[in-house]
Steps between C-alpha positions, in 0.01 A plus 500: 500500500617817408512800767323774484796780446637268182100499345509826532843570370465224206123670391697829483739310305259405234312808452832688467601266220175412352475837316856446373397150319198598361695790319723252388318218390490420154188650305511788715517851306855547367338892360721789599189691698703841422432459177123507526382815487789666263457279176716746335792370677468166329630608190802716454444851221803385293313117462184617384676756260671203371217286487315805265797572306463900627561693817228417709356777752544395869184275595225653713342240741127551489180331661421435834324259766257277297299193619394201236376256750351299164865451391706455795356735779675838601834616306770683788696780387419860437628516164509214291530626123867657336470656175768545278510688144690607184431600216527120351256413768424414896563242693242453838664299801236337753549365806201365736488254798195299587459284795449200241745635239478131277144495526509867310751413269341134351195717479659733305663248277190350447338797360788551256509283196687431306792535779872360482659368847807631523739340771863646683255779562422561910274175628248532178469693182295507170523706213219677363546537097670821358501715818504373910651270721314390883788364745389372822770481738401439895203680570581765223325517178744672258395663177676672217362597153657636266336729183663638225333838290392509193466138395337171595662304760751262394597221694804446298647869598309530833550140644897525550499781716240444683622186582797680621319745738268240632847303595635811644180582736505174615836462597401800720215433672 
C-alpha cells in the first residue's frame, strides 16, 4: 500500500507530465500557432514575385473571425486571408484551423472534381486543375491559388509554381 504523502506526490507527478505527453504524442498538431493569424508570413514577397514572373506588392492579410460549423465548426485566427499582386497576377495565401481539420479537408476534396493528390506535400494535398492547391498539415488547412491576368488558367504554366509555394507554406507551418 502506498502512503499517503507518495499518492499525493506521484498524482502531482502525473498531472505535471500528462500535459507534456499529450503535446507530444503523435497526431497531435505539429502547426506553428504564430502563424495563424498573419497568413502573409507564410510566403516570402521575393517567392510570390517569382512565382508571377513580376514584382509582387507586399501581401495584405485580410478577413477575420468566421464560423462554418457545416464544414468543420469555428475557424481561429483574426486574419486568415494574404493577398499578393503584380501586374502578371495575384497569388491569395489561406490559412484556417478547425477543431476537425481532416474532416474539412476530405469534404473539401470531395466537392472538387476532377482533383489530383499530390504527395511530399504537409500530411495531405490535392490539386485542383489550372489554379489551387489545399494542404492539410496538423490541424491547419493550408490554401494557395494562384491566377494569372489576362488569360485562361493554364495548368501547364500555373501548376509548377504553385506546386512550389504550396511546398514552401508547408514546410512552414
Amino acid at each position: 500500500m502506498m502512503k499517503p504523502f507518495h499518492a499525493r506526490r506521484t498524482i502531482v507527478s502525473l498531472l505535471l507530465i500528462a500535459p507534456l505527453v499529450l503535446v507530444s504524442a503523435p497526431g497531435a498538431s505539429s502547426a506553428t500557432p504564430s502563424l495563424l493569424g498573419h497568413p502573409c508570413a507564410v510566403l516570402t514577397h521575393g517567392e510570390v514575385s517569382a512565382a508571377l514572373g513580376a514584382p509582387a506588392s507586399n501581401g495584405f492579410a485580410v478577413g477575420s473571425n468566421r464560423t462554418n460549423a457545416s464544414l468543420g465548426g469555428p475557424i481561429t485566427g483574426p486574419k486568415n486571408l494574404c493577398r499578393y499582386h503584380a501586374s502578371t497576377g495575384s497569388v491569395d495565401v489561406t490559412i484556417d484551423a478547425y477543431p476537425n481539420a481532416r474532416a474539412k479537408f476530405l469534404h473539401e476534396r470531395s466537392l472538387w472534381f476532377p482533383h489530383v493528390d499530390l504527395s511530399g506535400i504537409g500530411d495531405s494535398a490535392f490539386y485542383i486543375g489550372g489554379s489551387a492547391i489545399y494542404v492539410l498539415k496538423g490541424s491547419i488547412i493550408y490554401f494557395v491559388s494562384l491566377e494569372f491576368k489576362n488569360r485562361v488558367a493554364n495548368p501547364r504554366v500555373s501548376y509548377p509554381q504553385l506546386v512550389t509555394l504550396a511546398k514552401l507554406g508547408a514546410s512552414r507551418i
